[in-house]
N, C-alpha and C positions, 0 to 999 in steps of 0.2 A: 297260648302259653299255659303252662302244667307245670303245678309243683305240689308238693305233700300237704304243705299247713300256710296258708293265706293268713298273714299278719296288719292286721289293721292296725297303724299309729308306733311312730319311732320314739316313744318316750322308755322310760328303766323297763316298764315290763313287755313290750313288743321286743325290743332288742334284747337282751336278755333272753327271753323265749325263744328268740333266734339262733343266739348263741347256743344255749343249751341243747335244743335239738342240733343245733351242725356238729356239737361234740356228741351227737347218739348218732350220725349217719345220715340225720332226718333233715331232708330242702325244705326250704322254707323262701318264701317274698315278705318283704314289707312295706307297708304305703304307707306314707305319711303325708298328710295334706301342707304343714309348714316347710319352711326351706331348713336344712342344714346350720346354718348359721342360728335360726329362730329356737329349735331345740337345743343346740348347744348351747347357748346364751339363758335361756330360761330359767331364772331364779326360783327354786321350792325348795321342798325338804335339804336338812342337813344333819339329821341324826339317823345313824347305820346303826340296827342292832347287831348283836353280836349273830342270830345264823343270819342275815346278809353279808354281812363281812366276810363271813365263813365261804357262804354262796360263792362270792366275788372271786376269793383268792383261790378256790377249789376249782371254779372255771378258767382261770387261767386272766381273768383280767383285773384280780387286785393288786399287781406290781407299783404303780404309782397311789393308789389308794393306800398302801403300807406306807409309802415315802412321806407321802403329807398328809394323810388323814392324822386328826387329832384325837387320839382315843383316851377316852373320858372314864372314872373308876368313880364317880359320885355326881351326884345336883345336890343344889342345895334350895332348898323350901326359906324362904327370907317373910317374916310377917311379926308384927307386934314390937318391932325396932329388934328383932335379932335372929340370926342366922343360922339354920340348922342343916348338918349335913347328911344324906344318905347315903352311905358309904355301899357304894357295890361290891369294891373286895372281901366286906367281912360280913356280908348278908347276902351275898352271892357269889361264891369264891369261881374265879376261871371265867367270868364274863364280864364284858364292860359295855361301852359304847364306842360309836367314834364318828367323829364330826368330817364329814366329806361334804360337798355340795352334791345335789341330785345331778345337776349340769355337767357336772366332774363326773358321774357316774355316766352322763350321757355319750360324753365324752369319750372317756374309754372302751365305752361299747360299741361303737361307730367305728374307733378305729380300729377294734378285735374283729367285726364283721365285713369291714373292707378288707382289710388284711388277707383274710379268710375268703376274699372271694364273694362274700355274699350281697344278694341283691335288695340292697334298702333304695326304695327311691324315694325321696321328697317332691315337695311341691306336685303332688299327686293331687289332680280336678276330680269330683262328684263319683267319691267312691262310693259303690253299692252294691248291697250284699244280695245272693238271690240262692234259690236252690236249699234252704236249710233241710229241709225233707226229706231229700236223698241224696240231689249231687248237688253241692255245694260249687259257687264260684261267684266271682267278686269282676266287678265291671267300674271301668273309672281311664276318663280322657279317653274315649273311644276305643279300649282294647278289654280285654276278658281275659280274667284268670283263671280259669279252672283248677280244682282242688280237691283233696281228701276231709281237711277241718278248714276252719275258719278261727280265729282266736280278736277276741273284739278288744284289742289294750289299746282304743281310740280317747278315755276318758270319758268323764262325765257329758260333755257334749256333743260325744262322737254317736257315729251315725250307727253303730253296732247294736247296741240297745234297743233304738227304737224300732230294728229289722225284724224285732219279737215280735209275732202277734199280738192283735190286745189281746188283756185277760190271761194272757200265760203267765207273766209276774206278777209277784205281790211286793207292791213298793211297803217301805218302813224309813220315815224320816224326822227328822224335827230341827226346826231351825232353832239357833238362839238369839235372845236378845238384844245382842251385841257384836262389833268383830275386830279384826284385828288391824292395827295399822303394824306395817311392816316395815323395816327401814336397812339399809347395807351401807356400813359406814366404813370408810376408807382411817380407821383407826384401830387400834392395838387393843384388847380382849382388856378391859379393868378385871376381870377373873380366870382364873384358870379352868373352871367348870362354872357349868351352866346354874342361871341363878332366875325360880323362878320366884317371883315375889307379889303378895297379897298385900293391898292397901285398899283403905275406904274409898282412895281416889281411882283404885281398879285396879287390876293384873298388869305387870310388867313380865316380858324375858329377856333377860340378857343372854346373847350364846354369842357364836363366833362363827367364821369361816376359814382362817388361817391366823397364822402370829399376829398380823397384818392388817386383818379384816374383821369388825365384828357387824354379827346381825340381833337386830331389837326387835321386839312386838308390844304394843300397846292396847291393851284394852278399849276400844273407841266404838262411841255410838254406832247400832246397825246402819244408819243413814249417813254416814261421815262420807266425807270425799278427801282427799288428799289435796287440794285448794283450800282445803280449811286448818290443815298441820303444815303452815313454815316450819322451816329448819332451825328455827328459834326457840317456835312451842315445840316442838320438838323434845330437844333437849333438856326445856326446860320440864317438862312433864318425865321423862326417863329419869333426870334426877329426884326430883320431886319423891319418887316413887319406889328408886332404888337405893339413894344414899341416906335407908332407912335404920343403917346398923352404924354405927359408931367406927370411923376409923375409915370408912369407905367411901373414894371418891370416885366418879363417873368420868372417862377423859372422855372427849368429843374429837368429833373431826367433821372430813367432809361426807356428806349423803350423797352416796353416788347413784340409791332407788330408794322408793317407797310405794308403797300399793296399799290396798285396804283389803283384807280377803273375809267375806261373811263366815260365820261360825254355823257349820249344821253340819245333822247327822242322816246318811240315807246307807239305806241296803235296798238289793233286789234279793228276791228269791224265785224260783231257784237260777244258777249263777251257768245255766246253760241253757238249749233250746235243740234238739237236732240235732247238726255237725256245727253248731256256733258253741264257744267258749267266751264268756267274761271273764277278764281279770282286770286286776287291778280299779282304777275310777269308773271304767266301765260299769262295774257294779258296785260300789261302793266307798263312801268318804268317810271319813270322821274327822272331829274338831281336831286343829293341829295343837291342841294342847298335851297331847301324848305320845305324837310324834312317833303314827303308827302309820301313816299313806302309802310310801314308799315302801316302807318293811312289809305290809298287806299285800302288796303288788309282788313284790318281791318274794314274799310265800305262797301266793297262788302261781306265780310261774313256774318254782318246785313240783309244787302237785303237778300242775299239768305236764310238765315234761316228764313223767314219772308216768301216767296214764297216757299219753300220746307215743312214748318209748315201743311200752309193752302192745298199743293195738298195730302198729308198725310192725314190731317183733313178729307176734303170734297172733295177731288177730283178736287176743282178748280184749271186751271192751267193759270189763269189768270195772277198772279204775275210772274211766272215764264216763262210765253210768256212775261212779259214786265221789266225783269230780266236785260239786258243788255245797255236797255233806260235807266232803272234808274239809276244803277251804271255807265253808260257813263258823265250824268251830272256832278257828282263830280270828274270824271275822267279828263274831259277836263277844269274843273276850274281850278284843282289842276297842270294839264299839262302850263295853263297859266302863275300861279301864280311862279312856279317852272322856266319857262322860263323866267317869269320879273326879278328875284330875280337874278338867274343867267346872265342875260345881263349889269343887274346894280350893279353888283358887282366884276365881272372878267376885265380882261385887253384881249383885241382879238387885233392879227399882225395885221390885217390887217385893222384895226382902223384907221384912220387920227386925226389929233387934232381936228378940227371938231365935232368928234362921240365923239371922249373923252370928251368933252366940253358939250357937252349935258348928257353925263352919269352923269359928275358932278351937272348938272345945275338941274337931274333930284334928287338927292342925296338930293339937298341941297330942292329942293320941299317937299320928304318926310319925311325930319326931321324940318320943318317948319309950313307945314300943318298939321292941326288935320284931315280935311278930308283923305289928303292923309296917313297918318300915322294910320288912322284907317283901310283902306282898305291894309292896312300890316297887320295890327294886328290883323282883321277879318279872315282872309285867313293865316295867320300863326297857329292860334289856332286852327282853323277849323271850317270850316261853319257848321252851322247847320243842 
């Protein structure tokens, strides 16, 4: 079996990659070791910047993403018992946000690439990469693909990564001291935009999924289990935490998930090897306080379809020798910006009054400043 670009992993940036080369001409496989059901059901990200939206609708699969995606023109910063807004339409006119599930993203891209014909198989056994050198080709459940590239959008645990030789990357990570409990409640948004909030007792967010559905995150020890948050402390802790402004009350309902996800930051460099391409978790995370995972993934698939286009075209491998510079740039803004966000909005032990007194001091800077509150709002949305 022969095809152009061998696709390891059906999550947003495998399929997607897919898609995008089947609108350049370009065949493509994808293997993905879960079933169908398991990707489409998998709860993560739910903030679209505005060039993913863009992405989406220009590919021809954001028709339901327009219908129910909730797009969002502000957050608001909530600390010290009151609520501040950053407004995206007058500190960044013509962009916003918009709240869609990743699942929903997964979603539509499944049904764009069957539609289309294309060949995504799930529930794929002991896929392994070989050949990066020169000829490239991928082996899994007793058959062989041969190929021109290889694209590793397996994630953080997928096997693409580690098909690097050692010593070819240089890992950059840092865990933090804390993570997140995550929670999807089967009730109605108490806000209309996303509210993230600073207390002693630690970071809360409130955000949503539809009219219908909202999703929470708690700040919780790095060693929590979800055995140790009933649906009682639960609640009682989101309110505790966000009914910090006068006038604001928290409704509840039922918790239909919750998980615990660690907070850390990693990057590889460089974000190629050969004929292998990293995108997306394959090469890098960042703390979801900035709510750049998806959007990252989602701009390294840009590049690469952009550099995979032109060596198909004409042979030039130009783009694709500068494949990993490029997408490093918005890698490392986004790793910044992810780091600010989460420094000045968490509570850390080992803090002194001191540090605390300048998180504050720095709070009250960026709900004060236009400057500074633009350079939020720039970098929340997504640079250009």
């Amino acid at each position: 079996m022969r095809t152009q670009v061998g696709i390891i992993g059906a999550g947003p940036a495998g399929l997607l990659l897919s898609h995008l080369l089947h609108l350049r001409g370009i065949s493509s496989v994808v293997l993905e070791k879960r079933s169908r059901d398991y990707v489409e059901r998998r709860v993560r990200a739910g903030v679209l910047e505005q060039g993913t939206v863009d992405t989406l609708v220009e590919a021809g699969v954001g028709e339901r993403l327009r219908r129910e995606g909730l797009p969002h023109h502000g957050i608001e910063l909530r600390y010290g018992g009151a609520g501040h807004r950053i407004a995206f339409e007058k500190l960044v006119p013509g962009r916003s946000i918009t709240v869609y599930g990743q699942q929903e993203v997964v979603k539509d891209l499944i049904a764009a690439r069957l539609a289309a014909g294309g060949d995504v198989r799930f529930e794929v056994e002991d896929v392994a990469v070989h050949g990066l050198e020169a000829e490239p080709y991928l082996t899994f459940g007793g058959e062989r693909l041969d190929c021109d590239v290889i694209a590793g959008c397996d994630g953080f645990h997928g096997v693409s990564r580690p098909s690097v030789p050692e010593g070819v990357l240089s890992v950059f990570e840092r865990d933090y001291p804390f993570a997140w409990l995550g929670i999807l409640a089967r009730v109605a948004p108490s806000s209309e935009e996303l509210i993230y909030t600073r207390t002693e007792r630690g970071f809360a967010l409130h955000s949503m999924r539809s009219p219908t559905v909202s999703r929470f995150y708690l700040q919780v020890p790095a060693d929590a289990t979800v055995e140790e948050w009933p649906d009682e402390r639960i609640w009682a802790e989101l309110k505790a935490r966000l009914e910090s402004v006068p006038g604001f009350t928290l409704a509840t309902g039922e918790i239909m998930e919750k998980g615990v996800t660690p907070m850390r930051a990693f990057v590889v460099e460089p974000m190629q090897y050969g004929r292998l391409y990293l995108a997306g978790d394959a090469a890098h995370i960042v703390p979801p306080t900035g709510a750049k995972g998806l959007n990252l993934a989602v701009a390294d698939v840009r590049v690469l379809t952009d550099a995979l286009a032109a060596y198909f075209e004409n042979g030039s491998t130009a783009l694709l020798d500068g494949y990993s510079e490029a997408c490093l740039k918005r890698v490392w803004r986004a790793q910044h910006f992810s780091w600010w966000m989460t420094t000045l909005l968490h509570t850390f032990e080992d803090d002194d009054p001191y540090g605390r007194r300048l998180q504050l001091s720095y709070l009250d800077y960026v709900t004060s400043s236009e400057a500074a509150a633009t350079t939020l709002a720039e970098n929340y949305v997504g640079m250009p």
